[in-house]
C-alpha positions in Angstrom: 109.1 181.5 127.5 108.4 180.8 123.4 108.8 176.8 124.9 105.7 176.8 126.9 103.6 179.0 124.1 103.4 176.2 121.6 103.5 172.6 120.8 104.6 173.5 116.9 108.5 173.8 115.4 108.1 177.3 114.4 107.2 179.1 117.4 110.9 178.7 118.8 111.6 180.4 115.6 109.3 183.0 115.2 110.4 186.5 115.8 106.6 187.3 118.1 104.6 185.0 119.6 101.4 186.9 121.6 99.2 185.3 124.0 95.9 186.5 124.5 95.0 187.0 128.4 91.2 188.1 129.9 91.2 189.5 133.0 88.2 188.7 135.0 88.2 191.2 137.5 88.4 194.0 135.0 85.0 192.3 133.4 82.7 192.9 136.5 80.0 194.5 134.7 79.4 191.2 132.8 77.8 188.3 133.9 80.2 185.4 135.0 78.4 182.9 132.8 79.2 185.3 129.4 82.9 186.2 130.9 84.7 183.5 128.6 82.3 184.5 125.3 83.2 187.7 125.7 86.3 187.3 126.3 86.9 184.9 122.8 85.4 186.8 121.0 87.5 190.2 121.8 90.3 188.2 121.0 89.0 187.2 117.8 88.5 190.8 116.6 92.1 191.3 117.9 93.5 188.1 116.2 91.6 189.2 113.0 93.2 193.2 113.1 96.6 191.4 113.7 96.2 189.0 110.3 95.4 192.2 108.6 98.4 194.2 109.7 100.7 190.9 108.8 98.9 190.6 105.6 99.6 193.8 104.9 103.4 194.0 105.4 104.0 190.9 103.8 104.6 188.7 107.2 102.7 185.5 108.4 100.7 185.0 111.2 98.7 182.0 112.9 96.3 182.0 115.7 96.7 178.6 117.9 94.6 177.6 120.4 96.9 174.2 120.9 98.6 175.7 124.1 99.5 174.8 127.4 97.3 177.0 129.6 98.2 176.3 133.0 101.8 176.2 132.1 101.9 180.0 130.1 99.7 181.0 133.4 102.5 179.9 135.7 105.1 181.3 133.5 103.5 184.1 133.5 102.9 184.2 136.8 98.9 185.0 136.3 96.5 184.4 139.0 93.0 182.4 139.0 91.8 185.6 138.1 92.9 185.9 134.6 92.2 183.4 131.3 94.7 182.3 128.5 92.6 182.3 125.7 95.0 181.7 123.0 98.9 182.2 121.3 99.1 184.1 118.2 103.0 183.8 116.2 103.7 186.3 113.9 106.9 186.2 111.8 108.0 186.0 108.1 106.9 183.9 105.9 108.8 180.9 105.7 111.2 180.7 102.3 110.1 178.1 99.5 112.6 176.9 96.9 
């Protein structure tokens, strides 16, 4: 499934590659107009612990939001119900000579 996750070399390589779902249904308590805001911006206080953690055991880690939604949906076999917000690779940090 790493294909349909990302457009960019690296997430073939990467030894993690998250994807960030909200589930509408479990969100009922929130107005449909302010599902998607608060969806993004759990996942931005998720994305943010995760660059933390990978800070602090030395590993790299990028947040994309260049994805193929409808295709990591189908792949993952989601239903109209549920939201691909964004990928987020995490891996080590690429070796410079």
């Amino acid at each position: 499934m790493r294909r349909v996750t990302g457009y960019q070399d690296f997430v073939d390589e990467a030894p993690l590659d998250l994807v960030f779902v909200a589930d509408h249904r479990k969100m009922a308590l929130v107005p449909v107009a302010q599902r998607e805001s608060f969806a993004s911006v759990a996942a931005g206080a998720i994305s943010q612990n995760l660059y933390l953690f990978a800070a602090s055991e030395g590993l790299a880690t990028v947040i994309r939001a260049w994805i193929d939604r409808e295709a990591i949906a189908e792949a993952l076999g989601l239903s109209h119900d549920h939201q691909v917000l964004l990928s987020q690779t995490i891996g080590y940090p690429k070796k410079t000579e």
